[in-house]
C-alpha positions as CSV (number, residue, x, y, z in Angstrom):
1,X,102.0,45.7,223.6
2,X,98.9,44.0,222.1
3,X,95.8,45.8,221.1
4,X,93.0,46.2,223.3
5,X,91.1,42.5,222.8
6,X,87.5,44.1,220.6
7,X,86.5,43.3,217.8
8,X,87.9,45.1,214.7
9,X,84.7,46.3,212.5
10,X,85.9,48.1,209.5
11,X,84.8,51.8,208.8
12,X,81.3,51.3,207.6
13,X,81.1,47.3,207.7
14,X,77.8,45.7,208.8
15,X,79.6,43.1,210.7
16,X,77.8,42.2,214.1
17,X,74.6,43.5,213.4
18,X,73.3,40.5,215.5
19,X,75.3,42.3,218.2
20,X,74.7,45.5,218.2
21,X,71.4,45.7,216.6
22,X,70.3,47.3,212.8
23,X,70.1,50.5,213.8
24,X,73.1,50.7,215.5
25,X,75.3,49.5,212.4
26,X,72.9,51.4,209.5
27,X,76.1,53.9,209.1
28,X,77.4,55.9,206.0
29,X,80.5,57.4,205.0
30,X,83.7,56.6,207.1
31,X,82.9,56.3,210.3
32,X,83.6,53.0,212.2
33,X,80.1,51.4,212.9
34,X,80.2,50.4,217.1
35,X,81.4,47.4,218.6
36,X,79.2,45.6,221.3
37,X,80.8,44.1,224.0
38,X,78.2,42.7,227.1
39,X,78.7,41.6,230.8
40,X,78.0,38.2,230.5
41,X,77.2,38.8,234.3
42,X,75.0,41.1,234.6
43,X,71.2,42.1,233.0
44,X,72.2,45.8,233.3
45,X,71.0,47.9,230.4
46,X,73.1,50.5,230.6
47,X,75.4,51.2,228.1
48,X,78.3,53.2,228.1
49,X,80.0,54.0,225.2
50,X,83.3,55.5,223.8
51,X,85.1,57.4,220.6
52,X,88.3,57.7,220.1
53,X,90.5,60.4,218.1
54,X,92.3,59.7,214.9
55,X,95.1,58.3,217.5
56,X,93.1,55.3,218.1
57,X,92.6,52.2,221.0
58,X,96.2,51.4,220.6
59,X,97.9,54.5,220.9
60,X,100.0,53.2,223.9
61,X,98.3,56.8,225.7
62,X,95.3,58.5,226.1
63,X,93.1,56.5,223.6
64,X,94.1,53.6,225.1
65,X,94.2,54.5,228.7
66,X,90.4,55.6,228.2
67,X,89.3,52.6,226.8
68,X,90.8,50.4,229.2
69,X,89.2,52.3,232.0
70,X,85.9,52.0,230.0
71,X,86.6,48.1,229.7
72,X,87.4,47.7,233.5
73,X,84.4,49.5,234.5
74,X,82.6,47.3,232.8
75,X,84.0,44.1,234.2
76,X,83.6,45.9,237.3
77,X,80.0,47.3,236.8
78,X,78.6,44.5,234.7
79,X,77.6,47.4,232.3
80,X,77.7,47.3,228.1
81,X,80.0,48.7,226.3
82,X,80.6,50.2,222.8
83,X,83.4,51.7,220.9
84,X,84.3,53.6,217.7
85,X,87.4,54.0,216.5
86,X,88.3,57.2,214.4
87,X,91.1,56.5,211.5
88,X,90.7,60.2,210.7
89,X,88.7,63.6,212.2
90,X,86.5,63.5,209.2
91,X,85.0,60.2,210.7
92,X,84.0,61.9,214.6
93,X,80.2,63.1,213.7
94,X,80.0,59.5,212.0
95,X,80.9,57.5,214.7
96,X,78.8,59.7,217.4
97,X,76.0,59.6,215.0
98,X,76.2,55.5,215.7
99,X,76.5,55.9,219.1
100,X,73.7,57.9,219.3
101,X,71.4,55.3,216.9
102,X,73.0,51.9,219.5
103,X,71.6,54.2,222.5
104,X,74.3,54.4,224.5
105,X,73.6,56.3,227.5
106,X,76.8,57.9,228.4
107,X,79.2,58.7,225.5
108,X,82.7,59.4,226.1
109,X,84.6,61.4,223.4
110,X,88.7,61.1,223.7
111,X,90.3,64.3,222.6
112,X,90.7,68.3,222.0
113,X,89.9,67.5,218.4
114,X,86.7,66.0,219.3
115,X,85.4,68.8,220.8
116,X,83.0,70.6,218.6
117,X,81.6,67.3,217.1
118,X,80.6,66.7,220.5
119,X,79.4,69.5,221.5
120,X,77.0,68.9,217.8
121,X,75.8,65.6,219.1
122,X,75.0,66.7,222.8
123,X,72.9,69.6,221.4
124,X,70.9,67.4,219.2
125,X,70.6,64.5,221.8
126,X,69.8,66.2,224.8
127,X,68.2,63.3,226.0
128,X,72.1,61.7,226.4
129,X,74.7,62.0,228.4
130,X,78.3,62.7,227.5
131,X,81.8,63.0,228.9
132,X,84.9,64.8,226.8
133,X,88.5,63.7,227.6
134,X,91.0,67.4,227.2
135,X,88.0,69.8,226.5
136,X,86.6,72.1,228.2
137,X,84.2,74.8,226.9
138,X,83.6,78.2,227.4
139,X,79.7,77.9,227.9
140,X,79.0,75.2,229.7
141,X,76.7,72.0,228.0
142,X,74.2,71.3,230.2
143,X,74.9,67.3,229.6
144,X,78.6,67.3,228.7
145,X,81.2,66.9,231.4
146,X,84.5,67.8,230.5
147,X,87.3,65.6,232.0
148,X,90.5,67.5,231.7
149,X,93.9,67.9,233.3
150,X,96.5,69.9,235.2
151,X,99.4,68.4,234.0
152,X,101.4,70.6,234.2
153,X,101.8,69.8,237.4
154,X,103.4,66.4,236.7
155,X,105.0,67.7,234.2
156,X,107.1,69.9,236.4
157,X,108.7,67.2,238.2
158,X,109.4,65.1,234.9
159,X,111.3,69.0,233.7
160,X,112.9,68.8,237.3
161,X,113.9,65.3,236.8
162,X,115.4,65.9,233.3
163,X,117.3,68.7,234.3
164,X,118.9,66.8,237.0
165,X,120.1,63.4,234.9
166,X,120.7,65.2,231.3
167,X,124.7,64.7,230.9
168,X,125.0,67.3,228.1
169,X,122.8,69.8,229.7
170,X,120.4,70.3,227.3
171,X,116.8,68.4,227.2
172,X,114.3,68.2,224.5
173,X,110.4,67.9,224.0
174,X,108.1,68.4,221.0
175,X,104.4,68.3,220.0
176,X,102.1,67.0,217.8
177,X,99.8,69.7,217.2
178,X,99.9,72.9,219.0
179,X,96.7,72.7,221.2
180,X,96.2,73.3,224.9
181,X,95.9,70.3,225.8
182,X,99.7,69.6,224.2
183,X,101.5,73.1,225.3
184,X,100.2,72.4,229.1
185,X,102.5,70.0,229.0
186,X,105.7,71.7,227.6
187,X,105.1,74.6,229.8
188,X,105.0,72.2,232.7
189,X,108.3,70.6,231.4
190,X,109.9,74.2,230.6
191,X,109.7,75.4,234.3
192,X,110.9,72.2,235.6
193,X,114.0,72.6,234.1
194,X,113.6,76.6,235.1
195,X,113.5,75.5,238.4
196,X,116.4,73.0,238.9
197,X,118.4,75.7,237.1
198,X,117.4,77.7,240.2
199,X,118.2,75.9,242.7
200,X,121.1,74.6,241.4
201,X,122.6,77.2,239.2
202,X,122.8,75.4,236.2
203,X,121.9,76.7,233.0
204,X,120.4,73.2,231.5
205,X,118.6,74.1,228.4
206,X,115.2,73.3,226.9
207,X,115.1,72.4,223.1
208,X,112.2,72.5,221.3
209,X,109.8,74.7,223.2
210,X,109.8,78.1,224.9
211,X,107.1,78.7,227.7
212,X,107.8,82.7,227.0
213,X,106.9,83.0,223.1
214,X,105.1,79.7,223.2
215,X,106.9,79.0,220.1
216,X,108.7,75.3,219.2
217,X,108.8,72.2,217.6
218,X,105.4,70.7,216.0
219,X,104.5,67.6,214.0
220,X,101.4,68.9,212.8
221,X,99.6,65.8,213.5
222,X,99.4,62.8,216.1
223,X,99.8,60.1,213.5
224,X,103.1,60.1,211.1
225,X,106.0,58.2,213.3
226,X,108.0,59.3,210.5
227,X,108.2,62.6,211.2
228,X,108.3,62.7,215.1
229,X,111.4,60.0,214.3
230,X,113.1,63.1,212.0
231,X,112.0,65.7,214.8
232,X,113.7,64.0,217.5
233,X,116.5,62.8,215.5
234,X,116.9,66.9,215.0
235,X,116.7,67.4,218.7
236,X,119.5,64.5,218.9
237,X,121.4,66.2,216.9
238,X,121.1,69.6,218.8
239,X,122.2,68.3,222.0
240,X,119.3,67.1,223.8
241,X,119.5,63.2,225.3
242,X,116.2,62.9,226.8
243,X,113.4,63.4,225.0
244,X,109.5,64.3,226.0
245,X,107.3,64.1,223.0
246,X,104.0,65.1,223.6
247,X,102.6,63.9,220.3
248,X,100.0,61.0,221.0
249,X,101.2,57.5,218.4
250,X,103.9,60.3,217.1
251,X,105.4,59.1,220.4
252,X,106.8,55.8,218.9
253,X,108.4,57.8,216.1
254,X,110.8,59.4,219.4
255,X,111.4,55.9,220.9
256,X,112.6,54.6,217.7
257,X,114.7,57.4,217.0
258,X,116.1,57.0,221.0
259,X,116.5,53.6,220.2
260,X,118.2,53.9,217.2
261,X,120.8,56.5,219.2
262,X,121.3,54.3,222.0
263,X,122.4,51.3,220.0
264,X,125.0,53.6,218.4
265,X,126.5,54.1,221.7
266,X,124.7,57.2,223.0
267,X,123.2,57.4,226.4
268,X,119.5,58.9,225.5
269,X,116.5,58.5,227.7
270,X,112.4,59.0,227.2
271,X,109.7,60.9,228.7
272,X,106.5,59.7,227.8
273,X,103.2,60.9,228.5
274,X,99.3,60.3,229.4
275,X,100.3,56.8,230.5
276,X,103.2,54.8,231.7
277,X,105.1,53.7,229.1
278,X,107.2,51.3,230.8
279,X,104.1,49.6,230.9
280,X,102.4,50.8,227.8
281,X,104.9,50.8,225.3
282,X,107.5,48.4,226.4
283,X,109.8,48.2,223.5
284,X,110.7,51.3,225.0
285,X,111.1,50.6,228.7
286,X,115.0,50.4,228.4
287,X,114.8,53.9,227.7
288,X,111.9,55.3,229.2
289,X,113.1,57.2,232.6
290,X,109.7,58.1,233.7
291,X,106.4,60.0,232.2
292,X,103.8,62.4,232.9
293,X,100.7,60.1,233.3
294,X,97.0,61.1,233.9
295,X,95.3,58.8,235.4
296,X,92.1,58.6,232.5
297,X,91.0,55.2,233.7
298,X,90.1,56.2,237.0
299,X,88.3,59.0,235.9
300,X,86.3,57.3,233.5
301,X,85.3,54.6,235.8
302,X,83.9,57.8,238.3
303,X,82.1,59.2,235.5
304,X,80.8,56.2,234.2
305,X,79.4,54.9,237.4
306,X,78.2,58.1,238.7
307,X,76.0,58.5,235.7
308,X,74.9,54.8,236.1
309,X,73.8,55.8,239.9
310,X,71.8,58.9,238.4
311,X,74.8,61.2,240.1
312,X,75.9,63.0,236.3
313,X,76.1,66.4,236.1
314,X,78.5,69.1,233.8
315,X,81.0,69.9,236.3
316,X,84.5,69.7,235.1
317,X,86.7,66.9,236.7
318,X,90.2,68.4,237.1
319,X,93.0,65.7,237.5
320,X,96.0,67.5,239.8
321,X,98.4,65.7,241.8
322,X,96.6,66.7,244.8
323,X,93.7,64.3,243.8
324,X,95.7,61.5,242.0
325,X,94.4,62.6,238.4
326,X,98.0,63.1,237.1
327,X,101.0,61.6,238.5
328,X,105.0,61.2,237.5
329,X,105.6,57.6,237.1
330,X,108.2,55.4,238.3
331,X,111.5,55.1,237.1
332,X,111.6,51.7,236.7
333,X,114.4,50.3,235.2
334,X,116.0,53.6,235.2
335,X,115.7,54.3,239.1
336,X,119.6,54.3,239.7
337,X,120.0,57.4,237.0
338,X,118.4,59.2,239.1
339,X,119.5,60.1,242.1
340,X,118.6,60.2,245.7
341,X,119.0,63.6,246.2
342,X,116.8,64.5,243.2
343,X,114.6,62.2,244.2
344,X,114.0,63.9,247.3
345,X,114.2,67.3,245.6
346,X,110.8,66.0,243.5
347,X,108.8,64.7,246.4
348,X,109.6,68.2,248.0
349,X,108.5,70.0,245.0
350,X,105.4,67.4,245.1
351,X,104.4,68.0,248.5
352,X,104.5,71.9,247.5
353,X,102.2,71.8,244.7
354,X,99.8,69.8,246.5
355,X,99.8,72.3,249.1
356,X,99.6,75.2,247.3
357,X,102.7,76.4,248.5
358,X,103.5,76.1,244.8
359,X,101.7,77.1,241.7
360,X,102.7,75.8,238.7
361,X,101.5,78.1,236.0
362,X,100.3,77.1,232.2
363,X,98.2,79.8,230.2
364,X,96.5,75.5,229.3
365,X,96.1,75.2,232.8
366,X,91.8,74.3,233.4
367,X,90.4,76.5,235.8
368,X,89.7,74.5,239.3
């Protein structure tokens, strides 16, 4: 997939000071300075502006998802935009600091790791608005609304799903760092599998994480393809032939090593998450038999607007499948792997959580 169409401003360049103003671009140290991008059909002054985590714009997940939503709200707003991409976490209080200076007036940060840089910038600029993808905090900030996610939820019917087409009866996920925002979605994927054991009695098993100890596998970061490439290679070898990594960019590191395994004759599949990755990371799609999406665009669009229409305030926005916030995503290209019954079996489960008739249960899980 291409990049997101921006412009690319190197970590402390002054390019596009004509764009984004003096102020905005007068940055130190490593930071990224913040690229402009106006409605050409519109006089709004509003401005609404993004960070992203060391991940990045093209992630092919939730970096990316964010952005785009930022970028389609402003087509469909007529609103500014700016953005700052983080190479590492040393650069987030650089890049908010330029935010801050190119007065944007809402600021959305993307990321767990982000959360104490923003809570820094809110508390010094309580003038501003801001809006935190995956964090939630304790005591609440008066002008920070966190935007998180059960997905669990989804995550449940992927486990469900995995369980039902593995053909060697064991399934595999891994992280990249070991954060709520990354276990919610092993857990999820854990009692999926639980439950199709249940129902079926099967005794598919899970490789890679254990809800009970919440112990497994880890890459330690969301960047080195390298080693999420070795860790699923080690699930590979363990049994596992589909694979949910839960690891941001590390993601690609899986696909390759699934794609590597399938062109040597073995049937493998892919789970990916925070977006569809049929659509998001396509040189995948031959493998990819669903994921566990949350549905960031939407949600930054809502923010974004109802802080335009003087509507902000700090209450969390909890994505469920109730509301649409997370979703499992087509099979695609997959579909006949799966089959009818199962299929059936996960709109039931669906229709269950939405109704409360079932609770799927993370120690992540955001409070509603």
């Amino acid at each position: 997939m291409k990049k997101p169409l921006r412009a690319t401003l190197k970590r402390g360049s002054l390019a596009g000071v004509a764009t984004v103003g003096a102020a905005a671009l007068l940055l130190t140290g490593c930071g990224q300075a913040p690229d402009s991008n106006s409605s050409s059909n519109s006089a709004s002054n509003y401005v609404g502006c993004i960070v992203s985590d060391s991940g990045g714009f093209d992630d092919q997940s939730f970096n990316q998802s964010s952005y785009d939503g930022l970028k389609k709200t402003e087509k469909d707003l007529g609103i500014t935009t700016k953005s700052a991409e983080s190479k590492s976490n040393s650069d987030f209080e650089t890049n908010l600091n330029g935010m801050m200076s190119a007065n944007c007036n809402l600021t959305i940060t993307v990321g767990f790791l982000l959360g104490d840089a923003t809570k820094a910038a809110a508390q010094k600029n309580t003038d501003k608005h801001f809006a935190i993808i995956d964090y939630t905090y304790t005591d609440p900030i008066s002008n920070v609304k966190p935007v998180v996610y059960d997905t669990a939820q989804a995550a449940y019917l992927a486990g469900y799903t995995a369980a039902a087409t593995t053909k060697t009866g064991k399934v595999g996920t891994f992280g990249g760092i070991k954060i709520p925002t990354v276990t919610i979605f092993m857990d999820g994927f854990y009692d999926g599998v639980q439950a199709y054991n249940k129902a079926k009695g099967k005794s598919v098993q899970v490789i890679g994480w254990d809800k009970t100890t919440q112990d497994g596998s880890f890459t330690g970061d969301f960047e080195k393809q390298d080693t999420g490439k070795q860790v699923t290679k080690n699930l590979l070898d363990q049994g596992a032939d589909i694979v949910m990594p839960v690891a941001g960019p590390v993601g690609k590191g899986a696909g390759a090593a699934l794609k590597e395994a399938k062109a040597a004759g073995k049937d493998v599949k892919l789970i990916w998450v925070d977006s569809d990755g049929y659509l998001t990371a396509p040189e995948y799609k031959d493998l990819m038999l669903t994921s566990v999406v949350k549905q960031m665009g939407d949600a930054v669009e809502t923010v974004v607007k109802d802080d335009k229409d003087g509507k902000f305030t700090n209450a969390a926005y909890v994505g469920t499948l109730a509301n649409n916030g997370v979703a499992i995503a087509p099979f695609h290209d997959l579909d006949s792997a799966v089959s009818s019954d199962t299929k059936s079996e996960v709109n039931a489960l669906k229709a269950d959580i939405v109704s409360g008739k079932l609770v799927v249960q993370s120690a992540a899980s955001p409070k509603k």
